[in-house]
C-alpha positions in Angstrom: -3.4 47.6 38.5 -2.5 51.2 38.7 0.5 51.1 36.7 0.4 51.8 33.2 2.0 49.7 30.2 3.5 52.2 28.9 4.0 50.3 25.3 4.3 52.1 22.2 5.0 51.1 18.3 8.4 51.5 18.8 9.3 51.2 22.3 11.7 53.3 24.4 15.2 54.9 23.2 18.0 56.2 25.0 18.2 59.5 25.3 21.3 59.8 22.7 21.0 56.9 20.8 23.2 55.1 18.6 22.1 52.2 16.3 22.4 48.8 17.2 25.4 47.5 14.9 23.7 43.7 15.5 20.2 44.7 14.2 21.8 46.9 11.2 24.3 43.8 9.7 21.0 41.4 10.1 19.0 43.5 8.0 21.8 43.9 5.0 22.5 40.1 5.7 18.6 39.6 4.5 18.1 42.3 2.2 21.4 41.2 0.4 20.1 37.5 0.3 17.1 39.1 -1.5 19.1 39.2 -5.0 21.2 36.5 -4.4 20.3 33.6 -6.8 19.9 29.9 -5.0 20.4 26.8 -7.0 21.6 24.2 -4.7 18.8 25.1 -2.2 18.3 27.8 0.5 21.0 28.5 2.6 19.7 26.6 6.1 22.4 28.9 7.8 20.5 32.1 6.7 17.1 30.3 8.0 18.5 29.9 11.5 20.2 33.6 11.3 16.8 34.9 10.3 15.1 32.8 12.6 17.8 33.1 15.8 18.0 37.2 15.0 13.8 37.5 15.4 13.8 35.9 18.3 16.3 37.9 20.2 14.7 41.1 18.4 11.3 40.0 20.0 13.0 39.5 23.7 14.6 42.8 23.2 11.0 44.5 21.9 9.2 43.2 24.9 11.7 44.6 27.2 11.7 48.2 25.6 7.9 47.7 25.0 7.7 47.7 21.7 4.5 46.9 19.6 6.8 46.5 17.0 8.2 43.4 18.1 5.2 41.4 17.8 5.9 41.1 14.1 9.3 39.6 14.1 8.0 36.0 15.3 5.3 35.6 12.8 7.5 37.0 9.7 10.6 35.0 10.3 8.1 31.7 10.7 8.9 31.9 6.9 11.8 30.7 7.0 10.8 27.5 8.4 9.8 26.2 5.0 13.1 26.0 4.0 14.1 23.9 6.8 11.3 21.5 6.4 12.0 20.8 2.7 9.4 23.7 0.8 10.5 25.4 -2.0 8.9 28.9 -1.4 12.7 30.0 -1.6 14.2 28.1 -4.3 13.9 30.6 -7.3 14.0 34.2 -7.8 9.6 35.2 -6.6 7.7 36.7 -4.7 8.2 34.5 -1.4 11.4 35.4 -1.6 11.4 38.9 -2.0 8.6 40.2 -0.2 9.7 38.0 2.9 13.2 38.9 2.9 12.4 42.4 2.5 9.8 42.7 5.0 12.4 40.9 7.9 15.0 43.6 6.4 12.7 46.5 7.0 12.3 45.8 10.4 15.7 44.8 11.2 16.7 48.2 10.0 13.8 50.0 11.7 14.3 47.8 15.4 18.3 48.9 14.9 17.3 52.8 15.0 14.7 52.6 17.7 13.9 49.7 20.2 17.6 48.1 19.9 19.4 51.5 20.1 22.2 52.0 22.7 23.2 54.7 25.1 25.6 57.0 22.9 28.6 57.0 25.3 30.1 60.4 23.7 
């Protein structure tokens, strides 16, 4: 056990790093669905993109030992309710917002840091 983990809040970058385009559309995906107004229902689409995207945000956290990543499994659990019939997202509240939001934020944050790439130019 001599080696160190080596984790950190926002895991490792490249040296010249350029945004991850996946982790960047995600968040304005979300954040736009924020002030969106639903009346036939939620979306179920947007609850396995929210879902899907966290997951492959966590697998890609882990790898770049990111603290961070922790936080994407638990917040997009949200969006479960949908899918089992809830209403948390069927009008214009604070479910919505806050939880939208909040998978938005660290979207946008993972796309600058853990999910960079190696800028080429």
């Amino acid at each position: 056990m001599d080696a160190k983990l080596n984790w950190s809040v926002l895991g490792k970058r490249p040296a010249k790093p350029r945004p991850s385009a996946i982790a960047l559309v995600v968040a304005f995906l979300l954040g736009f669905e924020t002030f969106v107004a639903v009346t036939d229902g939620y979306p179920s689409y947007m609850s396995f993109l929210a879902i899907g995207a966290s997951v492959w945000a966590t697998v890609t956290g882990i790898q770049a030992k990111a603290y961070l990543a922790c936080l994407f499994v638990p917040v997009s659990l949200i969006w479960l309710n949908p899918l089992l019939g809830g209403d948390w997202f069927s009008e214009f509240g604070t479910p919505l917002f806050l939880s939208h939001s909040a998978l938005a934020m660290l979207f946008a944050v993972s796309g600058y840091t853990f999910q960079a790439t190696e800028r080429t130019t």
